[in-house]
TORTIMAR-643221 format. One record per atom (N, C-alpha, C, O): residue in one letter; atom name; x, y, z. Coordinates in nm, 4 decimals. Layout:
# TORTIMAR-643221
SITE aa at     east    north       up
SITE  a CA        X        Y        Z
...
//
This chain:
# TORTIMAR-643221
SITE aa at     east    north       up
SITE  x  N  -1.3872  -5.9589   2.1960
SITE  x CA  -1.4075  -6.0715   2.2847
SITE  x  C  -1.2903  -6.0766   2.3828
SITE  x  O  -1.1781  -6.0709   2.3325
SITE  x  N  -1.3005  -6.0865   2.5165
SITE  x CA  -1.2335  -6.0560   2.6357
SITE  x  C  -1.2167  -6.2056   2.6963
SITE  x  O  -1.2824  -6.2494   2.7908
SITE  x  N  -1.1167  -6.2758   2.6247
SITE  x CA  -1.0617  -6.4011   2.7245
SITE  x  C  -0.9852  -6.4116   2.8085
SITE  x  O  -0.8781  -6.4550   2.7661
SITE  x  N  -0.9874  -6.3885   2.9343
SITE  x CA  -0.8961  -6.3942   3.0425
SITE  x  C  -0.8740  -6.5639   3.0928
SITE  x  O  -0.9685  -6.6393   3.1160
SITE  x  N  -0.7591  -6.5941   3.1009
SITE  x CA  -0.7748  -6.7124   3.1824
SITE  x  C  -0.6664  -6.7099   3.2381
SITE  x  O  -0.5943  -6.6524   3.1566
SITE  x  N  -0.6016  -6.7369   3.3318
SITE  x CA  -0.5159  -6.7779   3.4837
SITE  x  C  -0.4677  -6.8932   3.4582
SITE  x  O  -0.4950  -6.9653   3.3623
SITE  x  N  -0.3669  -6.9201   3.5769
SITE  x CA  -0.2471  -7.0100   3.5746
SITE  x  C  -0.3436  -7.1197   3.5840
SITE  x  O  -0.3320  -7.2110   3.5023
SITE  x  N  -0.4638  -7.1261   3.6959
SITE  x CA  -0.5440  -7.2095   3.7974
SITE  x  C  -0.6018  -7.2670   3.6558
SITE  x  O  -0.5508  -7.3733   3.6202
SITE  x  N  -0.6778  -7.2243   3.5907
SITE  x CA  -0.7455  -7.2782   3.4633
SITE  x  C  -0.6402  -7.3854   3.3721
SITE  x  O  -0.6637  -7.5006   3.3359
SITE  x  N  -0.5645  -7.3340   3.3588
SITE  x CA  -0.4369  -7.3984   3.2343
SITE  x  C  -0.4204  -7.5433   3.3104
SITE  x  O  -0.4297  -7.6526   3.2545
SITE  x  N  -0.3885  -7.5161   3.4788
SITE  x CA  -0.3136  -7.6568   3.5284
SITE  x  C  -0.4356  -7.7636   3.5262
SITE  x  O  -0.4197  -7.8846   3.5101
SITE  x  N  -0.5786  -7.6887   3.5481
SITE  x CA  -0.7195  -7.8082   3.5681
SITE  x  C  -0.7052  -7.8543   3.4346
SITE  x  O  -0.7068  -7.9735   3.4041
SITE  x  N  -0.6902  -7.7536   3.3495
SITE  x CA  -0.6976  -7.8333   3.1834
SITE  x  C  -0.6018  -7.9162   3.1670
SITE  x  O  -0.6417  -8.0149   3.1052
SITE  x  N  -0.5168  -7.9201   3.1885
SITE  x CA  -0.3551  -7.9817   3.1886
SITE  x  C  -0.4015  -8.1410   3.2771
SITE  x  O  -0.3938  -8.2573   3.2376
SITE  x  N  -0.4396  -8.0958   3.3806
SITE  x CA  -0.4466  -8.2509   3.4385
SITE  x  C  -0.5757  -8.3112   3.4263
SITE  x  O  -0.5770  -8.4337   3.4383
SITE  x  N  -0.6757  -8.2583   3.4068
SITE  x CA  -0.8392  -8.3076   3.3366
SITE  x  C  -0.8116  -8.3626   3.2232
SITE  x  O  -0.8682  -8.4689   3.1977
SITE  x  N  -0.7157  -8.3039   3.1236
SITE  x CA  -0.6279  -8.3487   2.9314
SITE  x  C  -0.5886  -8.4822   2.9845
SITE  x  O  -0.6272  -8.5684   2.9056
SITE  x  N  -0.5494  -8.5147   3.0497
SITE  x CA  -0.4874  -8.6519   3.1208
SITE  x  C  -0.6216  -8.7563   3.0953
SITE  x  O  -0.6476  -8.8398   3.0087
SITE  x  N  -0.6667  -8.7243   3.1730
SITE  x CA  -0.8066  -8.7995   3.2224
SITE  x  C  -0.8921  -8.8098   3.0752
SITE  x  O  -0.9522  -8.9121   3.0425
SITE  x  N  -0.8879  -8.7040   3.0041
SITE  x CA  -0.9733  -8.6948   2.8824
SITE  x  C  -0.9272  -8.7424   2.7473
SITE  x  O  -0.9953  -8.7896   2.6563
SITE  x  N  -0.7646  -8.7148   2.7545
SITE  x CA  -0.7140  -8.8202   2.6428
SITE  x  C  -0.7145  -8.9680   2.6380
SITE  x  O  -0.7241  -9.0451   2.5425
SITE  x  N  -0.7039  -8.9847   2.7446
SITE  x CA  -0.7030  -9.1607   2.7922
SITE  x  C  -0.8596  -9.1658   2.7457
SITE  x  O  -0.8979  -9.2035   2.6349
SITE  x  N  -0.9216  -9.1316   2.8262
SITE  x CA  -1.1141  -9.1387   2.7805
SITE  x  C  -1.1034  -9.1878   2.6140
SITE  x  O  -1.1156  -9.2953   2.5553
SITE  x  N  -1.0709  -9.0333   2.5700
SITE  x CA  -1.0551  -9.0351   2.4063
SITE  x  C  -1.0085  -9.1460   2.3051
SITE  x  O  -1.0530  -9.2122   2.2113
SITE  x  N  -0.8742  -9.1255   2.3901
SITE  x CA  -0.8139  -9.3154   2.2958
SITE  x  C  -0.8958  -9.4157   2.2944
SITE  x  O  -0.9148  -9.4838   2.1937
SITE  x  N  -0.9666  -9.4399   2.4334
SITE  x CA  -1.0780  -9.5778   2.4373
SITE  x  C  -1.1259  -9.5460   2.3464
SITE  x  O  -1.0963  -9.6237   2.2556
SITE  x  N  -1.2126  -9.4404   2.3038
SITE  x CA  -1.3753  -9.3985   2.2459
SITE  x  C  -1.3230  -9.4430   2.0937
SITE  x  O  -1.3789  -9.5285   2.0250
SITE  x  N  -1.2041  -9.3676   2.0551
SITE  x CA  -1.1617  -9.3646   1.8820
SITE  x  C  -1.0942  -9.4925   1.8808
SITE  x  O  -1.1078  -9.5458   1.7707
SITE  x  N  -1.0069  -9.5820   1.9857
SITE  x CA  -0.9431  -9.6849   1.9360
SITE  x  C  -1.0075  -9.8035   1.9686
SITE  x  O  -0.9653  -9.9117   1.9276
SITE  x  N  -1.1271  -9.7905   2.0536
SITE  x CA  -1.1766  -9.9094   2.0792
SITE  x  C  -1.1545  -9.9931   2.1235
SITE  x  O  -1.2290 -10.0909   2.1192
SITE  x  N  -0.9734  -9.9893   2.2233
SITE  x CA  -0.9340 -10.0374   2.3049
SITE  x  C  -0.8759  -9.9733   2.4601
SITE  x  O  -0.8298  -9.8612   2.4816
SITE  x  N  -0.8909 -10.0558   2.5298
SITE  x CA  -0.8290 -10.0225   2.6868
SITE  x  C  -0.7457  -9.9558   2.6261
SITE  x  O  -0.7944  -9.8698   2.5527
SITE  x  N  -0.6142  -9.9642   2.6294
SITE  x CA  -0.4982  -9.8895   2.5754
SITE  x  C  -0.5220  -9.7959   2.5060
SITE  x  O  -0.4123  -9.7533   2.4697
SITE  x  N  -0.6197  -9.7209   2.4535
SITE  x CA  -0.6538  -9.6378   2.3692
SITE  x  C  -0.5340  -9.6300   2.2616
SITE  x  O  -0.5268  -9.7301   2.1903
SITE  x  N  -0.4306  -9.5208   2.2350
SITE  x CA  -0.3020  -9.4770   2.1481
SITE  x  C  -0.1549  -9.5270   2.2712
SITE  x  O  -0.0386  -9.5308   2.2310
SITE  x  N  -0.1943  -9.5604   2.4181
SITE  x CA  -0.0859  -9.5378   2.4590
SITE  x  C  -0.0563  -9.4514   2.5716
SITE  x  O  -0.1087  -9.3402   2.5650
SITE  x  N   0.0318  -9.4815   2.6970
SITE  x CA   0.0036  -9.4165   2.7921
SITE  x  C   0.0048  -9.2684   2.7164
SITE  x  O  -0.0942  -9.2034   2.6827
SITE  x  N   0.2020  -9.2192   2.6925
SITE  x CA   0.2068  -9.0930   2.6721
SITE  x  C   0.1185  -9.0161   2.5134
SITE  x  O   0.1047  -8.8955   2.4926
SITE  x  N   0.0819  -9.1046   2.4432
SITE  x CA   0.0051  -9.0753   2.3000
SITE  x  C  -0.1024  -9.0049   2.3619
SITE  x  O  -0.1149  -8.8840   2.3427
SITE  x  N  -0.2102  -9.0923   2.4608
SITE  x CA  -0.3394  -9.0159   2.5633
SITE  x  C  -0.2937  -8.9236   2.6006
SITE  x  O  -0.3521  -8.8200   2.5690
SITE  x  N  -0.1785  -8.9127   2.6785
SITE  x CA  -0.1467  -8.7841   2.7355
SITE  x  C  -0.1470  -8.6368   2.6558
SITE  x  O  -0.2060  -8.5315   2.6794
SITE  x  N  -0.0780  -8.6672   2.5777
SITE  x CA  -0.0134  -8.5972   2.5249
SITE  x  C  -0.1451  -8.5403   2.3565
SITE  x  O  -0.1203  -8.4646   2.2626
SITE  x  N  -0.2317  -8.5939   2.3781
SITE  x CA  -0.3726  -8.5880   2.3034
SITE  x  C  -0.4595  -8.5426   2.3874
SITE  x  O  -0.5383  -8.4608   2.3401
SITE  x  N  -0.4759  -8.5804   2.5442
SITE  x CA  -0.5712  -8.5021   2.6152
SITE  x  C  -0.5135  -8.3457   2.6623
SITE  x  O  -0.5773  -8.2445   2.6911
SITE  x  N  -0.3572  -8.3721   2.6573
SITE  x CA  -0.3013  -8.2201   2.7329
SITE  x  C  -0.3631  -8.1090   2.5556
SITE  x  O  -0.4162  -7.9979   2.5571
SITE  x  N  -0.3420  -8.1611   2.4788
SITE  x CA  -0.4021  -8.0918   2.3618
SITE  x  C  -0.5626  -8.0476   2.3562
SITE  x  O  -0.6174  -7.9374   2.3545
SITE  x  N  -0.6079  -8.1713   2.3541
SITE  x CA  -0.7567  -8.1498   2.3761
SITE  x  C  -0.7905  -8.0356   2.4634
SITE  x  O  -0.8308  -7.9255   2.4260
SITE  x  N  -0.7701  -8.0741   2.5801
SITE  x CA  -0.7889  -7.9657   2.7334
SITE  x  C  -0.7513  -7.7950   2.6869
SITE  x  O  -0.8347  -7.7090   2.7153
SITE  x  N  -0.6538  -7.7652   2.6327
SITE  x CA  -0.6436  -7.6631   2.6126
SITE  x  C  -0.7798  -7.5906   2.4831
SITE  x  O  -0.8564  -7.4943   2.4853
SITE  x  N  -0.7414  -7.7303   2.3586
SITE  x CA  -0.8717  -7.6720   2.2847
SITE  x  C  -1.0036  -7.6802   2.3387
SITE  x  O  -1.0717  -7.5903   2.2893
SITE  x  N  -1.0549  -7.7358   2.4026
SITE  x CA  -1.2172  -7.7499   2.4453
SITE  x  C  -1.1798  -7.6182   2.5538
SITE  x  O  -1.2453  -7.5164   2.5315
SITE  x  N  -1.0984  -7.6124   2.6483
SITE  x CA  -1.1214  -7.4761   2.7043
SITE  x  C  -1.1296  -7.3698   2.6599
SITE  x  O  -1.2189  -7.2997   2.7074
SITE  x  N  -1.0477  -7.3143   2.5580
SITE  x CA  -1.0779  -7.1936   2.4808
SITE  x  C  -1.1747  -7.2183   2.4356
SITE  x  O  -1.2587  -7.1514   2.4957
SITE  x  N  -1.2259  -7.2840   2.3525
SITE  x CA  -1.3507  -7.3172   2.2908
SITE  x  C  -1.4655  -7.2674   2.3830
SITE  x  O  -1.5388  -7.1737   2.3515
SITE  x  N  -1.4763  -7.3422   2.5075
SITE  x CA  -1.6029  -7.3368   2.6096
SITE  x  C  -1.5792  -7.1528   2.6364
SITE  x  O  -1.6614  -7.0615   2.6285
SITE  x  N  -1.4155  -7.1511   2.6736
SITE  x CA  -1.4294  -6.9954   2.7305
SITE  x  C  -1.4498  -6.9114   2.6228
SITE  x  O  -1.4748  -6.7954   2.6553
SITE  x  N  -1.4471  -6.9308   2.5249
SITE  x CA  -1.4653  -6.8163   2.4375
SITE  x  C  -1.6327  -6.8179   2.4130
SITE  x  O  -1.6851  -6.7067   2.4195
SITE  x  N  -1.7258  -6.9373   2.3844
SITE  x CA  -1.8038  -6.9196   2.3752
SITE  x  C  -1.9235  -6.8742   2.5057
SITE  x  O  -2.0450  -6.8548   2.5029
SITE  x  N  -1.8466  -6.8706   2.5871
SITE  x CA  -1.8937  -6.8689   2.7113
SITE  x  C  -2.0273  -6.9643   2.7202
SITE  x  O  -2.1477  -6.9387   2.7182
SITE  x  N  -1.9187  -7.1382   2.7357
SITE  x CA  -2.0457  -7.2466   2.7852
SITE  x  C  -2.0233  -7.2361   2.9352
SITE  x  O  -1.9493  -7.1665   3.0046
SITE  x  N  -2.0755  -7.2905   2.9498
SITE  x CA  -2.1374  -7.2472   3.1273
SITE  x  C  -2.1937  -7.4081   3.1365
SITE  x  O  -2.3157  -7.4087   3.1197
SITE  x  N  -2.1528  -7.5083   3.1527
SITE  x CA  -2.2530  -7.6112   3.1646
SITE  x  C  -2.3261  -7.6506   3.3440
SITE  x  O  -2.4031  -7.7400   3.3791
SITE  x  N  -2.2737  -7.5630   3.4063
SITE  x CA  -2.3302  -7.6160   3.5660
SITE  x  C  -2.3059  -7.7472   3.6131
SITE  x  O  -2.3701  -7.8050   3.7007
SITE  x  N  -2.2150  -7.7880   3.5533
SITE  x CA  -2.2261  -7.9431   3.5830
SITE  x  C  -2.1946  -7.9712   3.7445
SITE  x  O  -2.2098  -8.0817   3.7967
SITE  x  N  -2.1580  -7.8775   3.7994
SITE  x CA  -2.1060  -7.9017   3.9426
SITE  x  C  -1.9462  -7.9447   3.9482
SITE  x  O  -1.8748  -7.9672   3.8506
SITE  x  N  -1.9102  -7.9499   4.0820
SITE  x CA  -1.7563  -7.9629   4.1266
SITE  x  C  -1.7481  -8.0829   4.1565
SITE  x  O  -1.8510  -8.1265   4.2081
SITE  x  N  -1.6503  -8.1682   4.1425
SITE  x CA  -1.5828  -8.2434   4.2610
SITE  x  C  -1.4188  -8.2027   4.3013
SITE  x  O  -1.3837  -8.1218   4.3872
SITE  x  N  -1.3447  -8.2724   4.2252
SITE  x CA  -1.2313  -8.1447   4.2814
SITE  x  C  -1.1829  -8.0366   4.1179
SITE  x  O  -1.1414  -7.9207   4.1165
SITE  x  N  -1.2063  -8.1202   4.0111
SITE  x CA  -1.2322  -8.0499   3.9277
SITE  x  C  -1.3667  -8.0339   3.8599
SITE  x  O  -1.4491  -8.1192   3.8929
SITE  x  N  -1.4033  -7.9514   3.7802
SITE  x CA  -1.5318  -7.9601   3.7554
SITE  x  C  -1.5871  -8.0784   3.6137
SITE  x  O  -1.5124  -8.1020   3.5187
SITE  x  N  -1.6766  -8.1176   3.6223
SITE  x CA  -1.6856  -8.2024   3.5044
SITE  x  C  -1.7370  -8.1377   3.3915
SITE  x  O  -1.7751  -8.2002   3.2925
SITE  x  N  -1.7396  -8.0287   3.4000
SITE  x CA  -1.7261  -7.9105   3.2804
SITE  x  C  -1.6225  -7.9309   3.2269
SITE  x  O  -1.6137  -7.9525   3.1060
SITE  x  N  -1.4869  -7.9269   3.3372
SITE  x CA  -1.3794  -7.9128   3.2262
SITE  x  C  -1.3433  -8.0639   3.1639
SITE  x  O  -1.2918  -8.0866   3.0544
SITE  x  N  -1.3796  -8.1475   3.2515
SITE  x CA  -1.3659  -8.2867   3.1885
SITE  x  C  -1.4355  -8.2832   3.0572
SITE  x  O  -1.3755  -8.3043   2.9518
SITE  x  N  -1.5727  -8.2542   3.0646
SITE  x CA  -1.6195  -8.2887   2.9047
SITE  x  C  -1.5619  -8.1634   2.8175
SITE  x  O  -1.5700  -8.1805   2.6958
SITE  x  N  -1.5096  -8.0497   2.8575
SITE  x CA  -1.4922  -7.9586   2.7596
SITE  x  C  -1.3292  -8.0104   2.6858
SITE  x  O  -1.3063  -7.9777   2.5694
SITE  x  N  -1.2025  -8.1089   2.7829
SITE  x CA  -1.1277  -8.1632   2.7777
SITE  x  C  -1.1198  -8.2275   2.6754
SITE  x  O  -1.0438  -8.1933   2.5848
SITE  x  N  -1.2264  -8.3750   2.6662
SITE  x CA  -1.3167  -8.4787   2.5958
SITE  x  C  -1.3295  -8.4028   2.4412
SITE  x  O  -1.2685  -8.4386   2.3405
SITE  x  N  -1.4108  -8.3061   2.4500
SITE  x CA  -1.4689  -8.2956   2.3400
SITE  x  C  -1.3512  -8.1861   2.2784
SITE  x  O  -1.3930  -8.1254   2.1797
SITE  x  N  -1.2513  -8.1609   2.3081
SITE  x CA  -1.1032  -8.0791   2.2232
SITE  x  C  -1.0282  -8.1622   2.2212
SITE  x  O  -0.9304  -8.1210   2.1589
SITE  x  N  -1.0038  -8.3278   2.2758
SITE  x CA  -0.9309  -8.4369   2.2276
SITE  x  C  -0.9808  -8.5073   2.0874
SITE  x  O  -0.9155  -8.5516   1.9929
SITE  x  N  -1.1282  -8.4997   2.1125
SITE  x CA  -1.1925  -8.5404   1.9869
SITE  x  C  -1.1614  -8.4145   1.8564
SITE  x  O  -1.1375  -8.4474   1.7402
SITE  x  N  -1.1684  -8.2556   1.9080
SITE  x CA  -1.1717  -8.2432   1.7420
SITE  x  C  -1.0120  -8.2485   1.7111
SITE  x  O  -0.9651  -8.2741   1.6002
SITE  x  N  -0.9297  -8.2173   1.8387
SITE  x CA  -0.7733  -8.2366   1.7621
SITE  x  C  -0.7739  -8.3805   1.7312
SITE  x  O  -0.6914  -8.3779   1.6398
SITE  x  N  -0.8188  -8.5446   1.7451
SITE  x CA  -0.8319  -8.6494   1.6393
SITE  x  C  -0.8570  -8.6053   1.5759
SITE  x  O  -0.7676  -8.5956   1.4919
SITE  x  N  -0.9853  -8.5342   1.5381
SITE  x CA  -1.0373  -8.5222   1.3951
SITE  x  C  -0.9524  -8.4732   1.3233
SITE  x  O  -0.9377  -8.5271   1.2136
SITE  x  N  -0.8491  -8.3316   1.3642
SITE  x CA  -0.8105  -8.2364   1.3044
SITE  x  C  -0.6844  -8.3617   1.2359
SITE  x  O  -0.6775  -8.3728   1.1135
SITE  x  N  -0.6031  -8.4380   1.3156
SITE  x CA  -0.5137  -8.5070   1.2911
SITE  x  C  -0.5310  -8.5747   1.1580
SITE  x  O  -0.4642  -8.5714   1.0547
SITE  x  N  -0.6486  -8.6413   1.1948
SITE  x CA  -0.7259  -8.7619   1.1265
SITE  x  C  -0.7668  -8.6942   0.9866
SITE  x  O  -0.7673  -8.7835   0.9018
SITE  x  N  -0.7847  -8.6299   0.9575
SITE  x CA  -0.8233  -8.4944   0.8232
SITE  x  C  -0.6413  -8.4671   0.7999
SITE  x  O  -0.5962  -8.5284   0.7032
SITE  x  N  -0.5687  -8.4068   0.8568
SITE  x CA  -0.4633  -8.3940   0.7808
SITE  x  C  -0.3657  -8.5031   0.7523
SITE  x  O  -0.2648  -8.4931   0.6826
SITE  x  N  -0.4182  -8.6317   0.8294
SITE  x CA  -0.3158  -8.7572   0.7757
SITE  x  C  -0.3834  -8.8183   0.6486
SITE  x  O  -0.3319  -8.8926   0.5650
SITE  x  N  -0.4993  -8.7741   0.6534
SITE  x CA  -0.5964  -8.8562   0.4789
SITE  x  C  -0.5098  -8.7846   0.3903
SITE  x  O  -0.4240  -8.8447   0.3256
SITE  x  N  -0.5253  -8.6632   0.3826
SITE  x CA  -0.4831  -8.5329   0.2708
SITE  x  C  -0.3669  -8.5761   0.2736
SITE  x  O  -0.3599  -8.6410   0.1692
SITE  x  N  -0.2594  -8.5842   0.3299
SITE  x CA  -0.1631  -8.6330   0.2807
SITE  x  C  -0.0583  -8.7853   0.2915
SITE  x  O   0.0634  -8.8040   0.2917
SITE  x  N  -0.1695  -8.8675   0.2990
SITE  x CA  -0.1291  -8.9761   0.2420
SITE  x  C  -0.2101  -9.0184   0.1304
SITE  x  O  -0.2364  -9.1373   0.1122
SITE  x  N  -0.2536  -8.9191   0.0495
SITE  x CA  -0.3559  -8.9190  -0.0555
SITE  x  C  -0.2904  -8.8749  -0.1874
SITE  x  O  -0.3577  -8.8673  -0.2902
//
């Protein structure tokens, strides 16, 4: 499997992770504030990287169209903030158990 990705890819994920951790905190905390300015951040800059490898490796393709970034990478952002919660959220049970 042949993953190439560029500087150009890393920085859309990097600043889409922005946009998608904040998203994320609302969705899991159920508040405006989600975790927190830099907590979102610093959960979507995570996310963004996992949902991109993810999408690029599986080669999703969603067509969603452009605006200045694509909303491909927004939801692919979204949905690698959610499984690193999950992933978090699974290793804070196990060991406070």
């Amino acid at each position: 499997m042949n993953i190439s990705i560029n500087y150009s890819q890393i920085i859309v994920w990097l600043i889409v992770g922005a946009l998608a951790g904040s998203i994320a905190g609302v969705v899991v905390r159920r508040t405006k504030e989600g975790f927190g300015l830099f907590t979102n951040l610093g959960i979507g800059l995570v996310g963004a990287l996992i949902g991109g490898f993810i999408f690029k490796a599986l080669h999703i393709n969603l067509k969603l169209g452009k605006i200045s970034v694509s909303l491909e990478d927004l939801l692919s952002a979204f949905i690698g903030s959610l499984i690193f919660l999950g992933v978090v959220w699974f290793f804070k049970r196990r060991w406070n158990t």
